[in-house]
DRENKOLLUM-927225 format. One line per 5 residues: number of its first residue (from 1); their letters; for each residue x, y, z of C-alpha. Coordinates in steps of 0.2 Angstrom, whole numbers, plus 5000, padded with zeros to 4 digits. Each point is the difference from the previous one (the first is absolute). Layout:
REM residues N
NUM = A = X/Y/Z; ... $
This chain:
REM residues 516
1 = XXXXX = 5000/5000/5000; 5005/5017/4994; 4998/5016/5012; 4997/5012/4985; 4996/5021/5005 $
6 = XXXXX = 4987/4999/4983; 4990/4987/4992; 4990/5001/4983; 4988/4986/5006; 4991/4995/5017 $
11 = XXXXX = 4995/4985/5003; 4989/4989/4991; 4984/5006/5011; 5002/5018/4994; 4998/4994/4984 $
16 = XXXXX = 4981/4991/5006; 4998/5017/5010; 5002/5009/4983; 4986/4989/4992; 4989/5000/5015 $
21 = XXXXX = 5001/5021/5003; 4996/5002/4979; 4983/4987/5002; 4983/5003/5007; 4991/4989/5012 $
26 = XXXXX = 5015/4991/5005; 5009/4997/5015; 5016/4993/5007; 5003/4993/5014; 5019/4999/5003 $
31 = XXXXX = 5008/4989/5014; 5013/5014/5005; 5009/5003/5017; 5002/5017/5007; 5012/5011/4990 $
36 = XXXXX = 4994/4994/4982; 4987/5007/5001; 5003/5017/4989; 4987/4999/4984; 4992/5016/5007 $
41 = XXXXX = 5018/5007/4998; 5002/4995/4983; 4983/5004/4991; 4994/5016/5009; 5014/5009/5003 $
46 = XXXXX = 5011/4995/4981; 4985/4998/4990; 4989/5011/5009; 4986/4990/4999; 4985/5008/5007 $
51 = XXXXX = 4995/4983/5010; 5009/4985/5011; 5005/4985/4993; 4991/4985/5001; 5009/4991/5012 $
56 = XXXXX = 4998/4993/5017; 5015/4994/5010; 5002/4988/5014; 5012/5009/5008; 5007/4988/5011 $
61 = XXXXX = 5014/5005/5012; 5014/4989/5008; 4991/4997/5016; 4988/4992/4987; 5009/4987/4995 $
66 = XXXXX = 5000/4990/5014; 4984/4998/4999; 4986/4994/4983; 5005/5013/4988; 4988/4989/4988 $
71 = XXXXX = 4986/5005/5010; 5004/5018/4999; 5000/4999/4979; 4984/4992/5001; 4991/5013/5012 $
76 = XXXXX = 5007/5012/4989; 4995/4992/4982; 4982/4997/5010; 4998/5018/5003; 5006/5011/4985 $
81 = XXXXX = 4988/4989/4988; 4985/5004/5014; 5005/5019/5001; 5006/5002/4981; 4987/4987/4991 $
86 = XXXXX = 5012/5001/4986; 4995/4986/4984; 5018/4993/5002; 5012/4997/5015; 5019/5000/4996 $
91 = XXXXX = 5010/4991/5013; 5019/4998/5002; 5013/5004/5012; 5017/5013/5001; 5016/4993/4995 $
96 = XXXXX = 5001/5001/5020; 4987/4991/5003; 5003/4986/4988; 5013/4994/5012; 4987/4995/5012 $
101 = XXXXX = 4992/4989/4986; 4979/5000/5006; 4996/4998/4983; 4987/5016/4998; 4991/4991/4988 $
106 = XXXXX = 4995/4984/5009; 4995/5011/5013; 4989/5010/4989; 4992/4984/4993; 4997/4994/5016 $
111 = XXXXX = 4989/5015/5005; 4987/4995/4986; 4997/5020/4994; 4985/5002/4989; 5013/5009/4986 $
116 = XXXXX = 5014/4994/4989; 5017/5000/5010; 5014/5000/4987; 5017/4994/5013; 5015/5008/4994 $
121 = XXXXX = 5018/4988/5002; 5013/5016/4997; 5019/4993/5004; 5005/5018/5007; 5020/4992/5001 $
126 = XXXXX = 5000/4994/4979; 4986/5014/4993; 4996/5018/5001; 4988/5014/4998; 4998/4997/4981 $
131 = XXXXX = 4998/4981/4999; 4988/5002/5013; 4988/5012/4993; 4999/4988/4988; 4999/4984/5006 $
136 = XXXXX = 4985/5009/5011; 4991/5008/4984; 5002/4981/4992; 4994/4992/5015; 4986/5011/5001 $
141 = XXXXX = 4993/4998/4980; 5005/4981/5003; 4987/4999/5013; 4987/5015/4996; 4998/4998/4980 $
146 = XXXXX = 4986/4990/4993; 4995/4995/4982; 4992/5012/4991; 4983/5000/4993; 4996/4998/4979 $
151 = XXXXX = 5007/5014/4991; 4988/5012/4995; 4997/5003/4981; 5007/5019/4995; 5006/5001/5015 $
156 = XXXXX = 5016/5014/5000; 5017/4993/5000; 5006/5000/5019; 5017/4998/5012; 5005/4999/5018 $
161 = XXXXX = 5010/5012/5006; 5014/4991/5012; 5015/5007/5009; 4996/5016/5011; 5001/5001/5014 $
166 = XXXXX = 5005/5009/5019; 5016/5006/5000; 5003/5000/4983; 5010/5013/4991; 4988/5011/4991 $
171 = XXXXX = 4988/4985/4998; 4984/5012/5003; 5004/5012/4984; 5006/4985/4989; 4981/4992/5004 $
176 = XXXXX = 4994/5017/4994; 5011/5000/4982; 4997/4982/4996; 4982/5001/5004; 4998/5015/4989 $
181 = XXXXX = 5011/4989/4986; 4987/4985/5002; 4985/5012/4999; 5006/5008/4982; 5000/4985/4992 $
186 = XXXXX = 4982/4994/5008; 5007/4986/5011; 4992/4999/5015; 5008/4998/5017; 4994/4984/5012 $
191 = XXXXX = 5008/5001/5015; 5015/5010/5006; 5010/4988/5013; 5008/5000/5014; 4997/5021/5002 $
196 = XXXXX = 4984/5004/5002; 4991/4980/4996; 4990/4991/5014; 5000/4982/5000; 4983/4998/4990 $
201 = XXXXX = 5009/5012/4986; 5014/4986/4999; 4986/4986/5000; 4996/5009/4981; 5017/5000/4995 $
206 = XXXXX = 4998/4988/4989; 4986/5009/4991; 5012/5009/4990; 5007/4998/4983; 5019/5001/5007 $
211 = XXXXX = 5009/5009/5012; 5012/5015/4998; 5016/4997/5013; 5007/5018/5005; 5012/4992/5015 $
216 = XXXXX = 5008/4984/4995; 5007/4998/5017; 4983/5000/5008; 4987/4994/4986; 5010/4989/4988 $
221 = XXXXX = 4996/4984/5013; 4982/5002/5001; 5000/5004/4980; 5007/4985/4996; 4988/4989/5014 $
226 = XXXXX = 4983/5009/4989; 5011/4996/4984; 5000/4982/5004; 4982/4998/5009; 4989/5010/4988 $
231 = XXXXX = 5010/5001/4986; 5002/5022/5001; 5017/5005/4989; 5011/5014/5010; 5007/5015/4993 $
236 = XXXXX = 5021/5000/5001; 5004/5017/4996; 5002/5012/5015; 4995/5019/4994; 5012/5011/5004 $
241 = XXXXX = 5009/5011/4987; 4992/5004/4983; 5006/4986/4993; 4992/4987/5012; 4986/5010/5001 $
246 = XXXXX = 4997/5000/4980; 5004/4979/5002; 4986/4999/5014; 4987/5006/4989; 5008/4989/4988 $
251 = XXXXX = 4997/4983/5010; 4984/5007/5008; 4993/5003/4985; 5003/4983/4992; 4993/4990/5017 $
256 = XXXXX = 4985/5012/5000; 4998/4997/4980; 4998/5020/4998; 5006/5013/4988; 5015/5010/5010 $
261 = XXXXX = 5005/5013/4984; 4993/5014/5008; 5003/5000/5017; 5018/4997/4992; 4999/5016/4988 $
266 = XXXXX = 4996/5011/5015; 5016/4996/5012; 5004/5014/5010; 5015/4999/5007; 5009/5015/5000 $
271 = XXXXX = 5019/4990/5001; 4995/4994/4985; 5002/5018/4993; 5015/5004/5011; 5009/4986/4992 $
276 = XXXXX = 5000/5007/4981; 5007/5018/5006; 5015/5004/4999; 5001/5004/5023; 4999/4980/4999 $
281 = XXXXX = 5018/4998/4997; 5003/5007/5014; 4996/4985/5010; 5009/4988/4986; 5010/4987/5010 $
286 = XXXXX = 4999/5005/5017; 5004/4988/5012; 4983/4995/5010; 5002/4985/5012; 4984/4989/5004 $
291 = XXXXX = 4994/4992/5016; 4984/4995/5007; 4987/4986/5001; 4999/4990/4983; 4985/5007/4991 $
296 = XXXXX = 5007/5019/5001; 5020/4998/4997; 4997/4991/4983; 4986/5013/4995; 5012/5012/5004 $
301 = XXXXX = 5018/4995/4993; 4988/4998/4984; 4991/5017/5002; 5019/5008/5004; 5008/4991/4986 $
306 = XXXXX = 4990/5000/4985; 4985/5014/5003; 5014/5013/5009; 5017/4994/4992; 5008/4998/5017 $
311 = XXXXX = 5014/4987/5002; 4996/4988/5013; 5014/4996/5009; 4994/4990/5014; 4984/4988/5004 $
316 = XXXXX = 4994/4992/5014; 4984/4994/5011; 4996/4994/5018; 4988/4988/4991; 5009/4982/4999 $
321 = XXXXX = 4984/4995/4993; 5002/5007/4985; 5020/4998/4999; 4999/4993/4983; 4991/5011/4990 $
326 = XXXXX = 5009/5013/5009; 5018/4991/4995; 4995/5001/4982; 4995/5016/4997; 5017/5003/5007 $
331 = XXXXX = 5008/4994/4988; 4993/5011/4987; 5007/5015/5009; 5018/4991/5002; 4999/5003/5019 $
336 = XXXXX = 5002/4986/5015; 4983/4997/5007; 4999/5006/5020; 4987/4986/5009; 5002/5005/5017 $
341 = XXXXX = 4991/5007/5015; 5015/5008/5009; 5000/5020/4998; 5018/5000/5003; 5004/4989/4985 $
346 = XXXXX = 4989/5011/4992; 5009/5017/5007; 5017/4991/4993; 4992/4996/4983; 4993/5016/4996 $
351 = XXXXX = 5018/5010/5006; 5010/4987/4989; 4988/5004/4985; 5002/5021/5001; 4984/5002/4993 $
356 = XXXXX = 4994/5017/4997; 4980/4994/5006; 4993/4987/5012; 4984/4995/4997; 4996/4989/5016 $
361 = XXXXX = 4989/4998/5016; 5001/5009/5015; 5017/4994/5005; 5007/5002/4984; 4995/5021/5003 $
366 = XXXXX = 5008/4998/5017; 5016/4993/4991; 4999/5011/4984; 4999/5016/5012; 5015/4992/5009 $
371 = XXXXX = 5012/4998/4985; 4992/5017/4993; 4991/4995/4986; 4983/5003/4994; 4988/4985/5003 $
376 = XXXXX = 4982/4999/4994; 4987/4989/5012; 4991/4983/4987; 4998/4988/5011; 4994/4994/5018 $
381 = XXXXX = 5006/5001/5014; 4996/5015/4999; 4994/5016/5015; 4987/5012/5003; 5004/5011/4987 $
386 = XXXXX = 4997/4986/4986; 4984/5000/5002; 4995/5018/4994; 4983/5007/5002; 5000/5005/4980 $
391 = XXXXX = 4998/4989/4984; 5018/4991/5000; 4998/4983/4988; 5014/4991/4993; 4990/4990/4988 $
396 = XXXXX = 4993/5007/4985; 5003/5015/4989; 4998/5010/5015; 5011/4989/5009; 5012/5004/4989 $
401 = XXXXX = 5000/5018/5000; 5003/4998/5019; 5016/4992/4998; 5006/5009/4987; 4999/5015/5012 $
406 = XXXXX = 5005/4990/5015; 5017/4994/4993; 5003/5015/4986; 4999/5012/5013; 5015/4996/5014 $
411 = XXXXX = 5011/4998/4983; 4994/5019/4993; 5000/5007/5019; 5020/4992/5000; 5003/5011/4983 $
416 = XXXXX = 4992/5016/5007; 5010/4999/5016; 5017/4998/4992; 4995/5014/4988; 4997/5011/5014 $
421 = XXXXX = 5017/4993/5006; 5007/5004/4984; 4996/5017/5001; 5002/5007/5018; 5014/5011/4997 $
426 = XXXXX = 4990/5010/4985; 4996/5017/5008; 4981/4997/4997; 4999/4982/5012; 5014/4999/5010 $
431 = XXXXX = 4996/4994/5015; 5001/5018/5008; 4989/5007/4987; 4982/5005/5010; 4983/4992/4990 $
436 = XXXXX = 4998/5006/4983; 4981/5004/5006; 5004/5013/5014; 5011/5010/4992; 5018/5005/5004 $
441 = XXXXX = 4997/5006/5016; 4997/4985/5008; 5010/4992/5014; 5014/4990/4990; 4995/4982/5004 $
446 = XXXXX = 5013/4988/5015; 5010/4989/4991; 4994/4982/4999; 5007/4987/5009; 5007/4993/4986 $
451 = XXXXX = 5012/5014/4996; 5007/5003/5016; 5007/4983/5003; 5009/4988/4989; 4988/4986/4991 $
456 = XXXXX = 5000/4984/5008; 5005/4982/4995; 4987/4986/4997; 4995/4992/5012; 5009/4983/5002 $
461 = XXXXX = 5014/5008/4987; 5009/5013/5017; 5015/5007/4991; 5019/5000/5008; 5007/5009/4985 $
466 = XXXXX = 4996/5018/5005; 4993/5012/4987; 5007/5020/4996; 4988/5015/5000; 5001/5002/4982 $
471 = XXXXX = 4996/4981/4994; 4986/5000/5014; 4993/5015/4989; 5003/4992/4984; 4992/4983/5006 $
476 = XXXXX = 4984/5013/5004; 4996/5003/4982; 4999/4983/4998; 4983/4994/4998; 4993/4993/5015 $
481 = XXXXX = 4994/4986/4995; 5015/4994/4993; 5012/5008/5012; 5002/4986/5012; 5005/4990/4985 $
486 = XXXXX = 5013/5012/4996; 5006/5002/5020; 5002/4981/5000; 5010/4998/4985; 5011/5015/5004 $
491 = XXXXX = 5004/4993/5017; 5003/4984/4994; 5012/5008/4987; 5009/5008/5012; 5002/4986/5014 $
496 = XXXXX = 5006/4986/4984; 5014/5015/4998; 5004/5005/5017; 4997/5016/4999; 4998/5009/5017 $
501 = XXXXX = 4986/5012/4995; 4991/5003/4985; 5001/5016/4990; 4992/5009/4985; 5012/4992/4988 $
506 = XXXXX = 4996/4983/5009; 4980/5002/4999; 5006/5003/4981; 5011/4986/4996; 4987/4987/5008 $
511 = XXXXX = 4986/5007/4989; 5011/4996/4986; 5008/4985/5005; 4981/4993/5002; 4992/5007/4985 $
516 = X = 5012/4989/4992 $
């Protein structure tokens, strides 16, 4: 076991919280000792959602365990289906309480409820978060759906909806783009599951004509399960990007049997535009690197690579689920693939590469700000401030437009700030110039902290060669999103030749002695 500051997944009963806190008329009743307790934490205070969770713990305590801690889960199941009368009953235990081993769902049985009660078997030690959201939305469709009725003559073509869910990165305004997708080429929606379903919705899953999967991670198992019992293809491609999106519509359209020329003719994304003119190549091989769950860092090495022209210089996920498709994507990019869940391997990776953009989770804006680079949020884990009160889908057309501005901007901000770099000595914007909009009377403005003291080295690169006043002013003018790059290499220049400081005449040699 691995004491880690960070993780990218909890255990696998967050993920059956996830499912749970996105459904209706469902509870679950968690075998849990006192301490794991913290689903109020996670979904009203991240999410901001404006209810609890539906979960009841047992809570048991040490003192507890002494005595019929079996009897405590029973008292507990007994009581949240009286006082909740959900139409379905989840029970499982922590990966604490799995140690004790009082099997919750014999228990459960035992009580005879008049509702379904669907036990969950999560190995906390060998899964996590994402495998269990699945297995939980599979185990709930494998025990809820039913055969559907004779198709109705002239009936509209229809689909299922799987994958959203709580805590999902942007899941909410995704539902919204794909819905309004379906809606213009006349396919009706079924059932959206797990987020906002109850369990007689997924009785009628089957109903439908086949299912669109949004979230591999969380829908792919239940999508196969439907594809197998009731015969109901599943789409493959994941809609992020113009590119995706125009091949979702695609494969919609041909499992739906409809025309898509239209909707097709009236794209409007906006990064579509962006990409004929001529400010494009300003992105043109910029070094991006890639990490998150599955379904988002392959969307957005291929979004960065062949929507943006970036140059992907790095790709990895936490999600060993998926390490497969994730290895050969890699190899298109000519890059090693990262499968890992250690945020310091990450932290390592990412300052080996030098890129001049992260596009990560949460942590990877933690390291990105660390190594002073810019870093775009894609992919959960995620915090409060990923789940914005405005319209903010990455699927879609729409969606694209939002990550074109979310990435293109820390890249154009970099440029704007090294031009004002650039020109802080000219006698209109140096930095003791007063604001241009209140005249030249003004109070001349404090220097910044930046120009009164010496830049500093990156983090985990400290430098024992020390620098002269006049290449720590010559290294300014370098691009900051580049200049760490161009620190490294001269340090390193200097320390393979011994030199015992670095001068303006040694910041110049290593720029040529690189550009080689």
């Amino acid at each position: 076991m691995q004491l880690t500051l960070w993780t990218y997944e909890g255990p696998p009963h967050v993920g059956a919280m996830r499912v749970a806190t996105a459904m209706r008329e469902l509870h679950y009743v968690l075998h849990a000792p006192q301490g794991d307790t913290y689903a109020d934490l996670l979904f009203t205070m991240i999410e901001r959602l404006p209810r609890r969770p539906p979960v009841t713990y047992t809570t048991f305590q040490a003192r507890d365990l002494g005595g019929d801690t079996a009897e405590l889960f029973k008292t507990a199941a007994r009581e949240a289906a009286e006082r909740f009368a959900p139409q379905a009953l989840l029970v499982g235990a922590s990966c604490t309480a799995e140690l004790i081993q009082d099997d919750p769902g014999g228990l459960a049985a035992a009580l005879n409820l008049p509702i379904p009660v669907i036990p969950l078997e999560l190995p906390a030690y060998q899964r996590k978060e994402n495998w269990g959201a699945a297995e939980t939305f599979y185990r709930l469709v494998r025990a809820l759906a039913v055969a559907p009725p004779a198709r109705a003559e002239g009936r509209a073509p229809s689909c299922n909806i799987l994958g959203p869910a709580a805590l999902g990165f942007r899941h909410r305004d995704d539902l919204q783009e794909i819905r309004g997708l379906l809606g213009r080429l006349g396919i009706d929606v079924n059932v959206v599951a797990p987020w906002g379903a109850s369990p007689a919705d997924l009785a009628r899953l089957p109903e439908a004509d086949f299912n669109v999967v949004l979230y591999p991670e969380i829908a792919a198992t239940a999508a196969q399960f439907l594809q197998r019992q009731y015969g109901q293809p599943f789409t493959r491609t994941v809609p992020i990007g113009v590119q995706a999106t125009r091949a979702f519509i695609a494969e919609v359209a041909t499992l739906a049997k409809v025309d898509a020329t239209v909707l097709l003719a009236e794209e409007d994304a906006r990064a579509t535009w962006y990409s004929r003119s001529v400010d494009s190549t300003y992105l043109t091989n910029k070094r991006v690197f890639v990490f998150g769950d599955a379904t988002h860092a392959l969307a957005a090495a291929r979004v960065a690579s062949s929507e943006l022209g970036l140059q992907v210089v790095g790709l990895g996920t936490y999600s060993r689920e998926f390490a497969r498709e994730l290895r050969e994507a890699a190899k298109g990019y000519g890059v090693e693939p990262l499968i890992c869940d250690d945020y310091l391997e990450v932290e390592a990776a990412i300052a080996a590469a030098q890129p001049e953009l992260v596009l990560g989770t949460q942590m990877e804006r933690h390291i990105a700000k660390r190594l002073g680079l810019p870093c775009a949020v894609i992919s959960a884990p995620v915090h409060v401030q990923d789940f914005p009160a405005r319209h903010s889908p990455q699927m879609g057309f729409e969606g694209a437009n939002v990550l074109f501005d979310t990435w293109v901007a820390p890249l154009m901000m970099g440029l704007e700030e090294h031009l004002l770099r650039m020109f802080r000595d000219d006698f209109e914007f140096h930095e003791g110039a007063a604001p241009s909009h209140l005249g030249r009377a003004a109070v001349p403005a404090a220097p910044t902290p930046e120009a009164a003291a010496p830049a500093e080295p990156a983090p985990g690169q400290p430098s024992t060669t020390p620098w002269s006043a006049d290449a720590e002013q010559e290294l300014r003018k370098i691009p900051l999103f580049v200049r760490g790059k161009a620190r490294r290499n001269t340090e390193r220049y200097a320390s393979e030749r011994g030199l015992a400081s670095i001068t303006l005449e040694t910041l110049y040699e290593a720029k040529a002695h690189f550009s080689r």
